[in-house]
N, C-alpha and C positions, 0 to 999 in steps of 0.2 A: 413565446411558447413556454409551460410549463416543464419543469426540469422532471422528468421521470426518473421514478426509482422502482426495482424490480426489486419485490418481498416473496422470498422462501421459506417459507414458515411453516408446520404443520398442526401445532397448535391452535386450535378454531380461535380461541379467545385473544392471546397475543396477534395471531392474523390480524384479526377484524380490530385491536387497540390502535397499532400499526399506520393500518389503512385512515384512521379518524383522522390519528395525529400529524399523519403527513399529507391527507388530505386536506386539513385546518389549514397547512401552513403553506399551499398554495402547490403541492408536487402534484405529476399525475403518478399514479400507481399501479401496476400489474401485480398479483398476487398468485403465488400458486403455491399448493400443498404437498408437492411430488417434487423430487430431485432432478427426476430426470426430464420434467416439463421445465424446472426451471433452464435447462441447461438449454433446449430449444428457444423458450422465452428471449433469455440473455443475448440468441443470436437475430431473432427475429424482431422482438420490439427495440431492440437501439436503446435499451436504459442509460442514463445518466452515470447510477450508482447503483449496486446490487446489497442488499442485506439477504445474507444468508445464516440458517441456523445451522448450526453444526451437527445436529440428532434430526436426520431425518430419515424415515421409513424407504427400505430400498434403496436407492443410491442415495449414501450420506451426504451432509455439508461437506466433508472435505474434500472426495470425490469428488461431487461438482465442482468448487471451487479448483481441483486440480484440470479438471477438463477446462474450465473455462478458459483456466491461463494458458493452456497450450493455444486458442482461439482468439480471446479479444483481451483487450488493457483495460476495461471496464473498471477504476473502483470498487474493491468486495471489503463490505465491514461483516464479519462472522457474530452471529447472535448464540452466546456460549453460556452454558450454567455457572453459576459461581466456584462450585467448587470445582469445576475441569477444567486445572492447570496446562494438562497434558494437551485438551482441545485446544488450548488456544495458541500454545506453543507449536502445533501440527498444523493449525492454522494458517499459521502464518509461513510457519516452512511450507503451505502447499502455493501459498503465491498469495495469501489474502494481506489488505495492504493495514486491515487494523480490525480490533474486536470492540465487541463491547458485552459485559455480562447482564444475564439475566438476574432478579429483575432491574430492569434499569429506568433509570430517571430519564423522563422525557426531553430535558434541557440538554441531558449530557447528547442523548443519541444525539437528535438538533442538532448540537453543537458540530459534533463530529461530520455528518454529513455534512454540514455548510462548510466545515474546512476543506473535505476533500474534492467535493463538487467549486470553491473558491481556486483552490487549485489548479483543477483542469480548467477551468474558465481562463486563466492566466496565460495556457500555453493556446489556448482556441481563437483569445484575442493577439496573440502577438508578444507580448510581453514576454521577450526571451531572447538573450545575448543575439547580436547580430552576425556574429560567425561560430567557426566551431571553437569549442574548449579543447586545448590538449598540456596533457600534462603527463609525461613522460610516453610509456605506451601508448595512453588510450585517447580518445577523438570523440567529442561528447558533439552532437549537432543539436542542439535544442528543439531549434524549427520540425525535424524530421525525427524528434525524439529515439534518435539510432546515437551507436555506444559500437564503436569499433577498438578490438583491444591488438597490437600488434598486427595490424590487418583483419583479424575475424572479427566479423560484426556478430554480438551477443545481444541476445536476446531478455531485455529485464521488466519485471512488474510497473506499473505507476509508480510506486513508492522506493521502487529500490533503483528506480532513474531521479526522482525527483530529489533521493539522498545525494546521490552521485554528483549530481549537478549543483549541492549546495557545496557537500565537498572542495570539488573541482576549483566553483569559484573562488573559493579561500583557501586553495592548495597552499601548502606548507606553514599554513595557518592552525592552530589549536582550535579546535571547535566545542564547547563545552557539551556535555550531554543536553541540557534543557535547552541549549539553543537552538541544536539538531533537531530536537522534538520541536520547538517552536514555528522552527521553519520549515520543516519537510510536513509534519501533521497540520498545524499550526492551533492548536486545542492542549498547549501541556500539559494543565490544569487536569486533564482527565489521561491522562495515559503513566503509563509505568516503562523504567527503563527496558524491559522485556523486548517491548515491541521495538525497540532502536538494536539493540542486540541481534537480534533473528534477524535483521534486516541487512545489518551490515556483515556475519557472518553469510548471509547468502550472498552478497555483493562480492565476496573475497573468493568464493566456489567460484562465480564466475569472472572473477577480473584479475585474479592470485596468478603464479602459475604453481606455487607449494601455496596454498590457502591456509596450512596449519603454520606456516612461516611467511605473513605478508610482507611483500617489501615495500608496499604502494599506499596501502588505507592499514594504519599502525591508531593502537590502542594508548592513550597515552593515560597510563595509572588514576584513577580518583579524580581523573578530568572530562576525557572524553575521548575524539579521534580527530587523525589529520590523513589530508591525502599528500604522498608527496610526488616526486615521479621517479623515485628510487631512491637503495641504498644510501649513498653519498647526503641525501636530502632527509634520511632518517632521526637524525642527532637530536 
């Protein structure tokens, strides 16, 4: 069965390129031009993957994208102008798990969807530690992709579980930045450290208990990050 991807676009022209190009390459596609259909859509046709634009008429990209993650863990890549820094950073802090700007190469988009939909393929077949992860506080269950911190089960996007979990495995481990982007997006080639930033500062909102002083997922200078399971493990 074809992998559906649900397109929010309002753009006639971009819509309709969209629709060719992911139709060529074997998705099925739902389209809609309105924010607030896509937000029905997203719950009713079961997409794969969501491309959403960020400028849309009446309820914007982010909006939706914010409703959606209070709803499903769907994959949202945001379709953003070049020069709107601000979108893509709001983007991502609304729960989208990656962008891409306008205009953009057809290979690169490609690319991106196949990693994230490669992704979720990973956890749908099985291919996930066979018990939980824990590493100081927190209790990572792969299988049941649930993230328990001190007892409170928290609540995270695809990508900012699929971070956790690389984390996790290599707790007290150095993780270099591009390896992070490799393994959690798995497309470096096209991303910028932006999107691993906004990702891991929301991971520390909810897994911190001071998030502007981590004691757990620490920033290691002109390298990257490590998760440890506290203080003492910080050094």
């Amino acid at each position: 069965m074809a992998e559906k991807v649900l397109v929010v676009e309002d753009d006639p022209a971009i819509q309709r390129s969209l629709i060719a190009l992911l139709s060529a390459e074997g998705y099925s596609v739902v389209a809609t031009a309105d924010g607030a259909e896509g937000v029905q859509l997203a719950t009713t046709e079961h997409p794969d993957i969501i491309l959403l634009d960020v400028m849309l008429p009446g309820l914007s990209g982010l909006q939706v994208c914010q409703q959606l993650r209070a709803r499903i863990y769907t994959p949202i890549i945001m379709l953003t102008a070049k020069a709107d820094e601000l979108d893509k950073v709001l983007g991502l802090e609304m729960g989208a798990d990656d962008y891409v700007t306008k205009p953009f190469m057809p290979r690169e988009l490609l690319a991106r969807i196949r990693a994230h939909l490669r992704r979720t393929n990973l956890y749908e077949h099985g291919d996930v530690a066979e018990g939980p992860i824990k590493v100081g506080p927190l209790t990572i269950d792969e299988a049941a992709r649930d993230v328990v911190v001190s007892g409170r089960s928290i609540r995270l996007t695809p990508k900012e579980f699929d971070l956790l979990v690389v984390l996790a495995a290599n707790a007290g481990r150095v993780m270099e930045r591009d390896q992070l982007l490799e393994k959690v997006w798995g497309e470096s080639l096209y991303l910028d450290s932006r999107t691993l930033d906004v990702h891991i500062r929301r991971l520390r909102l909810k897994v911190e208990t001071e998030p502007s002083s981590p004691q757990h997922i620490l920033t290691i200078p002109g390298v990257g990050y490590k998760l440890v399971a506290g203080p003492r493990e910080s050094a």
